[in-house]
TIMAR-170558 format. One record per atom (N, C-alpha, C): y, x, z; residue in one letter. Coordinates in steps of 0.2 Angstrom, whole numbers, padded with zeros to 4 digits, always signed. Example, Ala and Ser with C-alpha at 12.3 -4.5 7.8 and 13.67 -1.06 7.14 Angstrom:
// TIMAR-170558
-0028+0066+0039A
-0022+0062+0039A
-0016+0066+0039A
-0011+0064+0035S
-0005+0068+0036S
+0000+0064+0039S
END
This chain:
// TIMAR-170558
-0072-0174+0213X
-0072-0167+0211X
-0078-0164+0208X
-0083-0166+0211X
-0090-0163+0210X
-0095-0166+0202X
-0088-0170+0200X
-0091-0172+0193X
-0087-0168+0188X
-0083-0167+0189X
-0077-0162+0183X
-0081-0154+0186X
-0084-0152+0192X
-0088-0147+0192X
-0092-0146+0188X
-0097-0150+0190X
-0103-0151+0182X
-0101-0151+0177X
-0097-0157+0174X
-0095-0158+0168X
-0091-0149+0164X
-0087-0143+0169X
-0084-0139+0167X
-0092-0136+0166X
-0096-0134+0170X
-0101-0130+0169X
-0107-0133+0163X
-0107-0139+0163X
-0111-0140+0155X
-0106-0140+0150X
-0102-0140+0150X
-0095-0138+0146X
-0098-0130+0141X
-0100-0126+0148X
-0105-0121+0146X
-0111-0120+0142X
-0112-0125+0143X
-0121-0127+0141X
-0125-0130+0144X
-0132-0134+0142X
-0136-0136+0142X
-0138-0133+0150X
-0139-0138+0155X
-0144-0136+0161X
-0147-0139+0164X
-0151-0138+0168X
-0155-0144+0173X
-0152-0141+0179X
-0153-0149+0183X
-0150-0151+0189X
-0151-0144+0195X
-0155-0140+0193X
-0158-0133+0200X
-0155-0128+0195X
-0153-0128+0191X
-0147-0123+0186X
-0139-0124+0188X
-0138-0134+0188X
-0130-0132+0190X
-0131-0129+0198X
-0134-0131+0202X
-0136-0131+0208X
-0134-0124+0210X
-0137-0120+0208X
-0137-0113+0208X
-0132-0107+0204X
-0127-0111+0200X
-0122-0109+0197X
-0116-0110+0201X
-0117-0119+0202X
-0111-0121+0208X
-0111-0115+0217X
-0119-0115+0217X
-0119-0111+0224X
-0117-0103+0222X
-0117-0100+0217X
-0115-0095+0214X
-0107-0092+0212X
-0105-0098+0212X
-0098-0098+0211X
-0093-0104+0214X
-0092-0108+0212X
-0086-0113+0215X
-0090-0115+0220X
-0093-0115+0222X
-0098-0117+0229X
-0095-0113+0236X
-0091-0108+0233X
-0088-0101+0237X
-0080-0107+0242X
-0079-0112+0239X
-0073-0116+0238X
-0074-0123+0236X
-0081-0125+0235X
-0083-0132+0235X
-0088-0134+0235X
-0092-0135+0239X
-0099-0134+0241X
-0101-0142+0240X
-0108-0143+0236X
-0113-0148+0235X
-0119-0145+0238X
-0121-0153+0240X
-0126-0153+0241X
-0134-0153+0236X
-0138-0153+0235X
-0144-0156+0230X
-0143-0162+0230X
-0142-0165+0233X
-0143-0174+0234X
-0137-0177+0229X
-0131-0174+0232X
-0123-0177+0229X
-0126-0174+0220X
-0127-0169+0217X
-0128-0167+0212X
-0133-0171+0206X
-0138-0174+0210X
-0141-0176+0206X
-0138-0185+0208X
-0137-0187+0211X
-0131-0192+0211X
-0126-0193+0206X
-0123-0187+0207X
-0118-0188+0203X
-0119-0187+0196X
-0125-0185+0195X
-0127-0181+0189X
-0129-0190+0185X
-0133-0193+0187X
-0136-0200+0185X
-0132-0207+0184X
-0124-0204+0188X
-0118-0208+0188X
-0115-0207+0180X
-0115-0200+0180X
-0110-0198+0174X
-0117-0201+0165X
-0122-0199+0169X
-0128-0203+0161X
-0125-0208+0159X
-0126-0212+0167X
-0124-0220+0168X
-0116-0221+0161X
-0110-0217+0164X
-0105-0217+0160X
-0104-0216+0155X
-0110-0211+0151X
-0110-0206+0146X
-0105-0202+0145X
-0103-0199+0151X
-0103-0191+0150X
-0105-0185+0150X
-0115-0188+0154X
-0118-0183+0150X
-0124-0184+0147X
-0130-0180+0143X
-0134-0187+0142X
-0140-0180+0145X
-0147-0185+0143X
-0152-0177+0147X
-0159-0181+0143X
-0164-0175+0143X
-0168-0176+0141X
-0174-0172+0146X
-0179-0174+0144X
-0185-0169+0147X
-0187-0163+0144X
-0190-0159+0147X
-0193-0154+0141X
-0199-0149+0145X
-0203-0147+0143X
-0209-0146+0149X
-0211-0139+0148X
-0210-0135+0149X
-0209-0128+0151X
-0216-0125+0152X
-0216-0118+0151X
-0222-0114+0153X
-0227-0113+0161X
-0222-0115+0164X
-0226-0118+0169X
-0228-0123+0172X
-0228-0127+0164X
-0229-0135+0165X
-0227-0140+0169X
-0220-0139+0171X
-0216-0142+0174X
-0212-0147+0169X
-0208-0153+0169X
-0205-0156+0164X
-0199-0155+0170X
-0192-0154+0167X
-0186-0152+0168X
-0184-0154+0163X
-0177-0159+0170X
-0172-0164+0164X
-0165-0159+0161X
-0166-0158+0157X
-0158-0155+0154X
-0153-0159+0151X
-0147-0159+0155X
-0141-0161+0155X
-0137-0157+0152X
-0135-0161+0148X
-0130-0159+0141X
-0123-0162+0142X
-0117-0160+0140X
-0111-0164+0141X
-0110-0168+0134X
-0108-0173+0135X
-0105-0179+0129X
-0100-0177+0125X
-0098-0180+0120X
-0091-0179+0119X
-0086-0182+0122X
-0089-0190+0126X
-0084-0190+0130X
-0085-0186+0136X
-0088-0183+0137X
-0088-0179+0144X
-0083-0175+0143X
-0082-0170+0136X
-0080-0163+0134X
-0074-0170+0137X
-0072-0174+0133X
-0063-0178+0133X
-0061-0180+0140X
-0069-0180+0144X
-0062-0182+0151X
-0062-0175+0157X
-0066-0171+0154X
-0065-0166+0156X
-0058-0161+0156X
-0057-0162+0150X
-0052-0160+0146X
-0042-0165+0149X
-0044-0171+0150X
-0039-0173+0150X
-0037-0172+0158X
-0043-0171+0163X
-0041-0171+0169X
-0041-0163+0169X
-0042-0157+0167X
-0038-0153+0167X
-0032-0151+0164X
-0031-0153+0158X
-0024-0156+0155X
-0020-0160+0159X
-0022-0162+0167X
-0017-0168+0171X
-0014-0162+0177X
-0007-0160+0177X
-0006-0157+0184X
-0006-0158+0191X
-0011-0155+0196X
-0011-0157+0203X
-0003-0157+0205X
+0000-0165+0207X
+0005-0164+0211X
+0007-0165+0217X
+0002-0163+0221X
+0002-0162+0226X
-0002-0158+0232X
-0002-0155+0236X
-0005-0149+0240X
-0013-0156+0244X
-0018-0152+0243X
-0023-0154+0246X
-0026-0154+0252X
-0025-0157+0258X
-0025-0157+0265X
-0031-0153+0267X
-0030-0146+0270X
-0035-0142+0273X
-0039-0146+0278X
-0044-0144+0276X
-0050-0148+0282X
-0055-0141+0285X
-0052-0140+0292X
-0054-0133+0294X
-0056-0135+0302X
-0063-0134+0303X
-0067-0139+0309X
-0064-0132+0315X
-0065-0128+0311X
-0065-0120+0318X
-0057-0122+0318X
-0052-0125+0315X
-0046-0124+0320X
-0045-0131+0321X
-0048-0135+0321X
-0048-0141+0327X
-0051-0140+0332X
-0057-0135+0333X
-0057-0137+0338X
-0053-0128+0344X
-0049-0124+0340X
-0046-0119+0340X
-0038-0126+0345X
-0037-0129+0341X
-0032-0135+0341X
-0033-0138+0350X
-0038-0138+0352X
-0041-0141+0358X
-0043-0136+0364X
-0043-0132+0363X
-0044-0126+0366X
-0041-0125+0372X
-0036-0124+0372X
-0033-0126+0379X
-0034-0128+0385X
-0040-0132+0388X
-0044-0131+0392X
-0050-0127+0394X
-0053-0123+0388X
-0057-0121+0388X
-0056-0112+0390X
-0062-0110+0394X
-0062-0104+0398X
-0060-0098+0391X
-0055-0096+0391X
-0053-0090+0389X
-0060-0086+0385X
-0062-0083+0388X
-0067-0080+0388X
-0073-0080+0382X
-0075-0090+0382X
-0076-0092+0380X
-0074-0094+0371X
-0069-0094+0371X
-0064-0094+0365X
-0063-0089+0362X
-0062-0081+0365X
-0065-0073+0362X
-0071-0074+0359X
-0074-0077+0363X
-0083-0077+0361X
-0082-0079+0353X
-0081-0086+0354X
-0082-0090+0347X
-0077-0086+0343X
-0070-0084+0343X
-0066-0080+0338X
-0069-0073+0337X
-0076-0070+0342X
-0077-0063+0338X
-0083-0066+0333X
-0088-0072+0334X
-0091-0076+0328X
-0087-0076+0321X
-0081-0078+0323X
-0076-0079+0316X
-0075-0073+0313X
-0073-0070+0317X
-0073-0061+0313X
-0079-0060+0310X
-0084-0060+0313X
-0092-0057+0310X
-0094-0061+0304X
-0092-0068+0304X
-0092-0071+0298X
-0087-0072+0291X
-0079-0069+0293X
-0077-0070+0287X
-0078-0064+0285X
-0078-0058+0290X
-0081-0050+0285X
-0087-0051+0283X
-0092-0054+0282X
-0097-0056+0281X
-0096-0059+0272X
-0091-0064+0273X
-0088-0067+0267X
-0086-0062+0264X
-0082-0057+0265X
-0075-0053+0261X
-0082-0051+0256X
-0088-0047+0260X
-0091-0043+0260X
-0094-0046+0251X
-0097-0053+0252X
-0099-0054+0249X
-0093-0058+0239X
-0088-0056+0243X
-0083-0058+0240X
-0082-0051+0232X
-0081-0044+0240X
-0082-0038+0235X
-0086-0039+0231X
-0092-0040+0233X
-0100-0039+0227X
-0098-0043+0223X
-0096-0049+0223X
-0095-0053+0218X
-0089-0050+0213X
-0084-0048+0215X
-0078-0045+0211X
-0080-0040+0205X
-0089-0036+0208X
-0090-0030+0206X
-0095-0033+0199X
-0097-0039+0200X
-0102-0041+0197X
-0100-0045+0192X
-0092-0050+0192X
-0091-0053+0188X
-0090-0052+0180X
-0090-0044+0179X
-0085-0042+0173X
-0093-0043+0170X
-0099-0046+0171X
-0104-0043+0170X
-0106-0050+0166X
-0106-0056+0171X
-0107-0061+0171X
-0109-0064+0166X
-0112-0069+0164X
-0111-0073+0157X
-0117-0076+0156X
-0117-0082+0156X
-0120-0089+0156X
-0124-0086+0147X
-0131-0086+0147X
-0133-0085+0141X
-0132-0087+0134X
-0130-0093+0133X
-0128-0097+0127X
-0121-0098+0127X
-0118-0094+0129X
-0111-0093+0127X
-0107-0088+0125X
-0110-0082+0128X
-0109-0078+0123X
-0104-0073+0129X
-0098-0071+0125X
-0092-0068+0126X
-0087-0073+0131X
-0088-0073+0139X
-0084-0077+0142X
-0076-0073+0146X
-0075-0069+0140X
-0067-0065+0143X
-0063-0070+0147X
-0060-0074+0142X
-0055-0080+0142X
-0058-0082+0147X
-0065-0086+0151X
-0066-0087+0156X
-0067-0085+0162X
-0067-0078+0161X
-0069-0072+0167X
-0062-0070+0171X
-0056-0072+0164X
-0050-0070+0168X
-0050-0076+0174X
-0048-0082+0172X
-0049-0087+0178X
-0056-0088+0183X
-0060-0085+0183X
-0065-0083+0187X
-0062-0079+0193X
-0059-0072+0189X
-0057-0067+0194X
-0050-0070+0197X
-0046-0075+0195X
-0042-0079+0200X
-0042-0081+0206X
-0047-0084+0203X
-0053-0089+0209X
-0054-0084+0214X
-0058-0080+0212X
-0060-0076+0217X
-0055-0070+0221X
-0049-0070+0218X
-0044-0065+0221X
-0041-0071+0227X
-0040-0077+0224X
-0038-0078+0229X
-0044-0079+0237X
-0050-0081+0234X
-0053-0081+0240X
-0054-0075+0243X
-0054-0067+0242X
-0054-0061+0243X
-0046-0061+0248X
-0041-0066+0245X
-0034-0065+0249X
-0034-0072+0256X
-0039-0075+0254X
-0036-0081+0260X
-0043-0076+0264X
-0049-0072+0264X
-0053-0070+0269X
-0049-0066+0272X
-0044-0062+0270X
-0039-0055+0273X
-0034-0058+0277X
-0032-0063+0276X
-0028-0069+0277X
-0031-0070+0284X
-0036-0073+0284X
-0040-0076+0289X
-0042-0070+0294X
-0043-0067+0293X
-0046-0059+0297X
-0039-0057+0303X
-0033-0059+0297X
-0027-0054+0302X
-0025-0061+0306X
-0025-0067+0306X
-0025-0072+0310X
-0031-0072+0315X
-0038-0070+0314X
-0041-0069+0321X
-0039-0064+0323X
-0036-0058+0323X
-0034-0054+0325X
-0029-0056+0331X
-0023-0059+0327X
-0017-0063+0332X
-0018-0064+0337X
-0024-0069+0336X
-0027-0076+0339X
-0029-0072+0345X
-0035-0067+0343X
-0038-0064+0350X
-0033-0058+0354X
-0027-0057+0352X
-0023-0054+0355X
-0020-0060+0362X
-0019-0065+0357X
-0015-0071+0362X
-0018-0073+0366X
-0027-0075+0366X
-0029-0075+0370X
-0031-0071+0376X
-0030-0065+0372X
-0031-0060+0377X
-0025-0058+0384X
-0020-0061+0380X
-0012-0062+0383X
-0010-0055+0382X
-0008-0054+0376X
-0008-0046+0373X
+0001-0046+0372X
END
């Protein structure tokens, strides 16, 4: 996944590795998180392929920064794996309800504790979810101009993550009711 990531965001344009870095942690990072290490991995895999190419270029603070560019095979396989439809649902990997799943023996009390943590942290998220909502219409990747067309599927993206944090809020609610023996 974390190569059709890059690939869409150079798709955008030109950047270096602490550019996608901060763009991915900006945005789809909110729903698919990379590391620095996988990035630049995966970045030196797709050269390797010639999906993207990258040069140096040495800046005002006399740094050299490699800039990675997408191919045109990049643009083509970027294009046909979103042109391909997911057929089927992606197995959620959610650590807080495995160990929610085992809880059972564990003191009550205890299990409020960690579920009032989960509140404080998805409000936390919604919180940071609004700001972004307020700030999208605003957005835009400098060398590209006018990203309507893109900004409508951005603000998808993020409605739905604004719906699964409301989502998740009224299930800690349940949750500490049950345990509460409500």
């Amino acid at each position: 996944m974390l190569k059709y990531i890059l690939l869409g965001f150079l798709d955008y344009g030109p950047m270096t590795g602490y550019e996608l870095k901060q763009t991915i942690d900006n945005s789809t990072g909110h729903f698919w998180h990379a590391h620095h290490s996988q990035i630049y991995t995966t970045l030196r895999q797709m050269e390797k392929d010639g999906l993207v190419s990258s040069v140096f270029k040495s800046s005002e603070d006399a740094l050299r920064r490699r800039i990675y560019t997408i191919t045109e095979s990049g643009k083509k396989e970027l294009m046909e794996w979103l042109d391909t439809p997911m057929e089927e649902i992606q197995p959620l990997k959610e650590d807080f309800l495995v160990r929610m799943f085992f809880s059972g023996k564990r003191d009550p009390q205890k299990v409020l504790e960690e579920l009032a943590i989960q509140q404080k942290l998805h409000k936390s998220t919604s919180k940071v979810y609004e700001k972004m909502q307020d700030a999208i219409c605003h957005y835009g990747h400098p060398q590209t101009g006018n990203l309507s067309d893109q900004q409508k599927y951005w603000k998808l993206t993020l409605e739905m993550g604004i719906m699964y944090e409301k989502m998740y809020q009224e299930w800690l609610e349940k949750a500490i009711e049950v345990v509460k023996g409500k």
